[in-house]
C-alpha positions in Angstrom: -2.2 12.4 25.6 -2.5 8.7 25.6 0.9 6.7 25.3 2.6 3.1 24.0 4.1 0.5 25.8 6.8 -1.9 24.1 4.5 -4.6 26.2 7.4 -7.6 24.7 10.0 -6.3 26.4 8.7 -7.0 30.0 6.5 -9.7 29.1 6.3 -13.1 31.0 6.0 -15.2 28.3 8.3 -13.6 25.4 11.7 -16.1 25.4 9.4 -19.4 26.6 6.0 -19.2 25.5 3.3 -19.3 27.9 -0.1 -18.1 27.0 -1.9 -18.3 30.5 0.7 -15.8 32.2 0.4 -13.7 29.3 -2.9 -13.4 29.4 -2.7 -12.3 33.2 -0.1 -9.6 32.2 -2.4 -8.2 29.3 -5.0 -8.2 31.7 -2.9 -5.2 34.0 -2.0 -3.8 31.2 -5.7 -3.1 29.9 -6.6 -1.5 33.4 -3.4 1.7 32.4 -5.0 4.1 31.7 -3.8 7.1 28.8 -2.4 3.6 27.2 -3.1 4.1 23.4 -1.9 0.9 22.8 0.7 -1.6 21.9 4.4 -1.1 20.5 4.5 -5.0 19.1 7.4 -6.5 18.1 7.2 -8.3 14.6 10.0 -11.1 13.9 8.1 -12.9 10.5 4.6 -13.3 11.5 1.4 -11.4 13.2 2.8 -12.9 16.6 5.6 -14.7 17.3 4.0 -17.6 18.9 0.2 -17.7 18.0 -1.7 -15.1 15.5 -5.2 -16.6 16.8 -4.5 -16.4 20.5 -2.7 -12.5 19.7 -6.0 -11.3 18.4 -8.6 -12.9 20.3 -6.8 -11.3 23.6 -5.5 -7.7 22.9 -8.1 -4.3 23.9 -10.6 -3.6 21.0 -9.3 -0.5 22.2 -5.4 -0.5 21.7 -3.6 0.8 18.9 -0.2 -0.5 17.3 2.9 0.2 16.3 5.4 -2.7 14.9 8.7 -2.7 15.6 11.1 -4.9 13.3 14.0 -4.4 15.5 13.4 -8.4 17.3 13.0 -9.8 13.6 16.1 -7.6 12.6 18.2 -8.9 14.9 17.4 -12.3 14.3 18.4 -12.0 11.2 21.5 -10.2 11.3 22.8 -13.3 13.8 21.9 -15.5 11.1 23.6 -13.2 7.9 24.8 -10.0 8.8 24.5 -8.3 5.2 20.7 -8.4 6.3 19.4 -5.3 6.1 17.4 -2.9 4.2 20.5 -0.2 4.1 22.4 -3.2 3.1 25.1 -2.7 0.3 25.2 -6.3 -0.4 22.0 -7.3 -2.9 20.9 -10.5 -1.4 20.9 -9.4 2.3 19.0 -6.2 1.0 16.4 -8.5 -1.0 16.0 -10.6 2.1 15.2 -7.6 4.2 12.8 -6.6 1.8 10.9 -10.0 2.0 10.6 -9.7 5.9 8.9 -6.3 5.3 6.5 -8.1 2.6 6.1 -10.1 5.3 5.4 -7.2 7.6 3.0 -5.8 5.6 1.4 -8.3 5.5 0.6 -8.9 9.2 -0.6 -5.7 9.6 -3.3 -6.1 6.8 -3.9 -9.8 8.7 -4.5 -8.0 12.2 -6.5 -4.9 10.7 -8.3 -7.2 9.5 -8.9 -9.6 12.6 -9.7 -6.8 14.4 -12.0 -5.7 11.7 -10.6 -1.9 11.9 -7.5 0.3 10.9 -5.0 -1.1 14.1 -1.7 -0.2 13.3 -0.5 3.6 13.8 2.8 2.7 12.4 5.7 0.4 11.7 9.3 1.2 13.0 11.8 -0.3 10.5 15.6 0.1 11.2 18.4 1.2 9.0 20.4 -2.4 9.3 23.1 -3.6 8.6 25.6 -3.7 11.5 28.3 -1.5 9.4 31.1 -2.6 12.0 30.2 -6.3 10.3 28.5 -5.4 6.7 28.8 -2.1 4.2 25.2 -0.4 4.2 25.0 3.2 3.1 22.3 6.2 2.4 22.1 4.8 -1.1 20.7 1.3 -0.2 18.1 2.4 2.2 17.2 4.8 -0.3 16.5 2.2 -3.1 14.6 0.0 -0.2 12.4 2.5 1.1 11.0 3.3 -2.7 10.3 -0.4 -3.2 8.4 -0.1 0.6 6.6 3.0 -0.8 5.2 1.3 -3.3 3.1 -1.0 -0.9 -0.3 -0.7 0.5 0.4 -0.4 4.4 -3.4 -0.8 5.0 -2.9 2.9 6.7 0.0 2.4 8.9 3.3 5.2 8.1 6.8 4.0 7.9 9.0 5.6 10.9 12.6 5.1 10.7 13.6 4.2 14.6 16.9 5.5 14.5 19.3 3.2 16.3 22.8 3.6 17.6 25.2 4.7 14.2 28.4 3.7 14.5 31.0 5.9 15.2 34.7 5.1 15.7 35.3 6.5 19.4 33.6 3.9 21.2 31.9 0.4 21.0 28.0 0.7 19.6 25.0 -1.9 20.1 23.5 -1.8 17.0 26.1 0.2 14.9 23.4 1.1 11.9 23.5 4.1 9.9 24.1 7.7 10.8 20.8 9.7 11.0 22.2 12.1 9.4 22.5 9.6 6.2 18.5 8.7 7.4 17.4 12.3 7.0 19.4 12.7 3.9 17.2 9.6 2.5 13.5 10.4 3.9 14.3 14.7 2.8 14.3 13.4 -0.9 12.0 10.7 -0.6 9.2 13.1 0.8 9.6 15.7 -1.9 10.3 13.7 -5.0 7.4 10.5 -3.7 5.3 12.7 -1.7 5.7 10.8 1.3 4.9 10.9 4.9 8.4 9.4 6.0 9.8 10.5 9.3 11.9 9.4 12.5 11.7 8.0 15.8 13.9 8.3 18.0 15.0 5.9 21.0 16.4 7.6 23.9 18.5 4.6 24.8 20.0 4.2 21.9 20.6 7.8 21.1 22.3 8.0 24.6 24.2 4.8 23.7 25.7 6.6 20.7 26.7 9.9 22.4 27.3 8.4 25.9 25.8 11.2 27.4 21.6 12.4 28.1 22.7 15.4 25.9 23.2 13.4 22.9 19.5 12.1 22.9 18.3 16.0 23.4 20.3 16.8 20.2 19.2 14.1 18.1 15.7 15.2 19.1 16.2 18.5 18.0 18.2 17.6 14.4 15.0 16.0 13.6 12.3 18.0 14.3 14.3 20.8 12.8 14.1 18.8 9.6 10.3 18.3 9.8 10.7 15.0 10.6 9.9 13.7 14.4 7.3 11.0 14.7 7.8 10.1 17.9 10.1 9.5 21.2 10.2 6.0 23.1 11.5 5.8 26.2 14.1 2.9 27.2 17.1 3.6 29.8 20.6 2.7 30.1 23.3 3.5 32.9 26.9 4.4 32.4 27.8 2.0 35.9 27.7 -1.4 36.4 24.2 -3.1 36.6 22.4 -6.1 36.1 21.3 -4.5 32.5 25.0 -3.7 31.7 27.3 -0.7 31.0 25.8 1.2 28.3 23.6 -1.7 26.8 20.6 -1.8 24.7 18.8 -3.9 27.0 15.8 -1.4 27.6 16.7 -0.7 31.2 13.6 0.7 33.2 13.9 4.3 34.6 15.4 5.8 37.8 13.9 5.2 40.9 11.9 8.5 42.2 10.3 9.1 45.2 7.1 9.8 43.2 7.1 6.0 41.6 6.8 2.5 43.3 9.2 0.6 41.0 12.5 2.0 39.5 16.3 0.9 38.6 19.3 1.8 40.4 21.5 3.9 38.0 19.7 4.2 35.7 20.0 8.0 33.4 16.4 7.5 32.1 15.3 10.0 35.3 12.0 12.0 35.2 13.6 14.9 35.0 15.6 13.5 31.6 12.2 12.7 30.6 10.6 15.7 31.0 13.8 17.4 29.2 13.4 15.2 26.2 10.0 16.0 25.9 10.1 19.6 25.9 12.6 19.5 23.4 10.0 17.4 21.2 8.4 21.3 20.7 6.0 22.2 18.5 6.8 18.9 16.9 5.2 16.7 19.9 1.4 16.5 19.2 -1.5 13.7 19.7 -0.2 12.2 16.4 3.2 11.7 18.1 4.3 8.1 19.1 5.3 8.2 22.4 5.7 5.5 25.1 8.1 3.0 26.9 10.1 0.4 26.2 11.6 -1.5 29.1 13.4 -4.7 30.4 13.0 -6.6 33.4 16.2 -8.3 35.6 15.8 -10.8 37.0 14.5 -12.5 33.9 12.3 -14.5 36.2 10.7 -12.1 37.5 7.5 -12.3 39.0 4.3 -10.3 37.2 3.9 -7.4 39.7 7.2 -5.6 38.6 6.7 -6.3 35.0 3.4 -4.1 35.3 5.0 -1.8 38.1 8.1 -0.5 36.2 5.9 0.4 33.1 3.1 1.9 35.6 5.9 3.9 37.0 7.5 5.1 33.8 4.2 6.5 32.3 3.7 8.0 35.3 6.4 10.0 35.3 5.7 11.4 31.5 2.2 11.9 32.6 3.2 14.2 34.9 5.3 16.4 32.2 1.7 17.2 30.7 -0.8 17.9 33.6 
């Protein structure tokens, strides 16, 4: 099985643009090998920084899956009834127009790349609902306006991200998934669809503040018919550079069978290998799975920004061989 790596998230040049020592950290990255491609993060264009220089410089071989969860973001800091749950009209209208916008970057890089590139895009159920009303009914409406694009192939994944509940404080607080499986149950029966979820393990564990948490979310969904796929980014529950349960994609544990690996973190192999087995049935080569992880310090040099994603895969290799 061949995997994704959220690339972005360790990447030398993603705050500060700097296309030389990006091109030396694509350069490790295209020597992985069982790397399928590319989870790339979409904020309003093809590439954040240059379209031209994006496409002349990824693998004719690599596959994608968009994230909108940088644009997202973004957005929310600027007007937080941004979202494409959003209650409020305009803030759902706006989210609606960065997805236009989505759609049409991946049409722009399929066609660059003169091939179908894009596997999938992850949209989240935004807005914060600690900051914004958003509900079941709103993503509902947005997701029938989405279906009625051409995606130029790519399927629409929910990544479902942290809910918010009223025991503890939340990273993203979006909506419940049991409010997103509600939605995509009724819009694959009455629209035919092909909707279905992704879920994060870091922000699954954020939510339930335990490794357990992310196993059950797991399983609510593929009982429903509706796993897509599982990516991988940490978090701890003790103080570290990356915070006390954060959404900061902390990199796994360290291991004696891996080079590079943080201190505390909960993302272990063997929490790897449980999530994965709980995947099933459901887990096949269709499946999105990969890696999404951050790098402290900020500054760090190139060979941990390769070695802590070298590491990772290697450890979900070895739940398959």
């Amino acid at each position: 099985m061949d995997f994704f790596v959220g690339s972005y998230a360790t990447s030398p040049a993603w705050e500060t643009w700097d296309p030389e020592a990006e091109q030396a950290y694509f350069a490790k990255l295209k020597t992985f090998t069982h790397l399928q491609g590319l989870e790339h993060p979409f904020t309003g264009t093809l590439h954040p920084h240059d379209d031209d220089w994006f496409m002349a410089n990824v693998s004719a071989k690599w596959q994608f899956v968009f994230t909108c969860v940088p644009g997202t973001m973004g957005a929310l800091g600027k007007n937080p009834h941004f979202g494409i749950a959003s209650d409020d009209e305009a803030g759902r209208q706006e989210a609606l127009v960065f997805m236009q916008k989505a759609c049409d970057a991946i049409g722009k890089l399929n066609r660059g790349l003169g091939r179908k590139a894009v596997k999938a895009i992850e949209v989240q159920t935004a807005p914060d609902r600690s900051k914004a009303s958003g509900s079941a009914r709103s993503l509902k409406a947005s997701l029938e306006t989405m279906l009625s694009w051409d995606w130029h192939g790519a399927d629409i994944v929910i990544e479902h991200c942290d809910a918010l509940v009223p025991e503890h404080d939340h990273a993203k607080g979006f909506l419940s998934l049991d409010d997103e499986i509600t939605v995509l149950k009724e819009l694959n029966a009455s629209k035919d669809a092909n909707l279905g979820i992704l879920i994060n393990w870091g922000r699954s564990a954020i939510e339930t503040l335990s490794t357990d948490g992310v196993v059950t979310h797991i399983e609510q969904v593929k009982q429903q018919g509706l796993f897509k796929g599982l990516m991988f980014s940490g978090v701890t529950d003790q103080s570290s550079p990356y915070g006390i349960w954060k959404d900061t994609h902390m990199p796994a544990a360290k291991s004696p069978n891996v080079a590079f690996g943080a201190e505390h973190s909960l993302l272990t192999e063997q929490e790897i290998h449980r999530s994965l087995a709980a995947c099933g049935h459901a887990l096949t080569q269709d499946s999105i799975v990969g890696i999404k992880l951050g790098i402290r310090p900020k500054d760090a040099p190139l060979e941990p920004r390769v070695g802590y994603n070298q590491s990772a895969l290697a450890m979900i290799e070895r739940f398959f061989n």
